[in-house]
N, C-alpha and C positions, 0 to 999 in steps of 0.2 A: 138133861140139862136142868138148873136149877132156874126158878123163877122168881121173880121179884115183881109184882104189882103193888103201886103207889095210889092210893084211890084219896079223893078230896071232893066236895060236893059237883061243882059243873064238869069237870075234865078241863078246865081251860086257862086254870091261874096256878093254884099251890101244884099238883101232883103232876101235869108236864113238867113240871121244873124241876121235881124229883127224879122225873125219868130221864132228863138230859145230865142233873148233876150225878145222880150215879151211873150212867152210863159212862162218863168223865172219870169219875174214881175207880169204878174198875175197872178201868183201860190203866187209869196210871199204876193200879197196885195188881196188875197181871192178874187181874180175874174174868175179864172180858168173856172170855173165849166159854165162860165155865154157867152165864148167868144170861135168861130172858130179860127184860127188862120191858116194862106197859108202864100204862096209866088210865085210871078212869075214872067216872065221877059217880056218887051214889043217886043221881038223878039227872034225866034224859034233856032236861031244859036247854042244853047248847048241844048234846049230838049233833056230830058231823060238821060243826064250826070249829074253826080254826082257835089257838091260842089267842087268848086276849093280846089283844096290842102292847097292854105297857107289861105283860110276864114276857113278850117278843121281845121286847126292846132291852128288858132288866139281863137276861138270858145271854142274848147278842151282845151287851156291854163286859161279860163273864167271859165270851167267846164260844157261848152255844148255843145252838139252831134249832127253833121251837117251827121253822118254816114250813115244816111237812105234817107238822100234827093235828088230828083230829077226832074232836071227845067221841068218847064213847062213854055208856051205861056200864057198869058192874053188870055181871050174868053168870047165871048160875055154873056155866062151864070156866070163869075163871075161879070157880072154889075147887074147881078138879085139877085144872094146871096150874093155879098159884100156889106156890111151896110157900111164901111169905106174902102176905098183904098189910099193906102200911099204911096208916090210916093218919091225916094230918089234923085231926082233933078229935072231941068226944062226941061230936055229933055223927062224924063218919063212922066211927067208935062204935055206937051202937046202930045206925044205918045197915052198916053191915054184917055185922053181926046177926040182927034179926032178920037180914039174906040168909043167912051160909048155914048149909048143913052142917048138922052136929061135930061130924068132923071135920068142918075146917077153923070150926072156933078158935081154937089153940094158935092157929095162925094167924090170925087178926091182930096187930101189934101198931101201938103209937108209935111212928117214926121217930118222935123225941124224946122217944123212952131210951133212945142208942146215942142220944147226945152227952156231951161232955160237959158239964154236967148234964142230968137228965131234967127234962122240962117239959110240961102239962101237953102244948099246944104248938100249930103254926096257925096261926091266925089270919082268917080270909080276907085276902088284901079287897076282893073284889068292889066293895063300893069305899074304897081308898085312894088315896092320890100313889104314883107312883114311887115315894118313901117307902109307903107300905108294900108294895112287890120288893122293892131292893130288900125291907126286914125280912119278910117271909124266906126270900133268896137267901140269905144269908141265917137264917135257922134253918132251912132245907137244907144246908151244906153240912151246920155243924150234926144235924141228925144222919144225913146221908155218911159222911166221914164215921160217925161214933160205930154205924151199922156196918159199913168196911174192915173196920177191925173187928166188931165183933165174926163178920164172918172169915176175916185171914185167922184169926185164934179156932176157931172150929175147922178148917182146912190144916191149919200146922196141925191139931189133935186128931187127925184122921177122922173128924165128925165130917166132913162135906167133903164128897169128891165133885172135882171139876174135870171131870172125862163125862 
């Protein structure tokens, strides 16, 4: 199975929100069955707390359920299972980065580098009013969506199986 970790600094605003909207897209464009899907943050400061309230409530208004989640840290074993790590700015950018062994650099990728257009950042709503979750939410989508297609065009060229 193919994996997909979304990482942003706490685990509790930008990158839950990635993990629930593409969970969401690749259920809609039949890739579900083929892809893990996580979340985590480059630093331990909220481990084991729940999603911020208002990335709950921006989520829930979408119709997706951030109710069961809980951060977790980056660790060196998901450089071994994550086939793609997505990173919601330049600071996770290099956060992780200067984690990940040599080979998993290659797989470290701006989330909004798969956006349509492509663009720098999702910018941390966390000491924002809930505006700023709805904006993040709605650039996590257009990133989440651009990365969808990138990977149904790799699946049509027989680059990724989903067995």
């Amino acid at each position: 199975m193919n994996r997909l970790l979304f990482v942003c600094m706490g685990n509790i605003c930008r990158s839950p929100l990635a993990e629930v909207v593409a969970r969401a897209e690749l259920e809609r464009q039949g890739l579900a069955d083929a892809f893990a899907v996580e979340s985590r943050g480059t630093h331990a400061y909220h481990a084991g707390h729940p999603a911020d309230p208002r990335a709950v409530a921006v989520a829930a208004r979408s119709g997706l359920d951030l109710g069961r989640h809980q951060a977790r840290q980056v660790s060196l074993d998901d450089f071994r299972r994550g086939d793609l790590l997505l990173v919601m700015d330049r600071r996770n950018l290099s956060d992780v980065r200067a984690r990940a062994p040599a080979h998993a650099v290659g797989r470290i990728r701006l989330l909004m580098g798969f956006a349509d257009p492509p663009t720098e950042e999702v910018p941390d709503p966390y000491y924002g009013e809930i505006a700023d979750f709805q904006i993040a939410l709605q650039l996590i989508t257009r990133g989440v969506q651009g990365l969808t297609s990138h990977l149904l065009r790799l699946h049509s060229a027989g680059a990724l199986t989903t067995e």
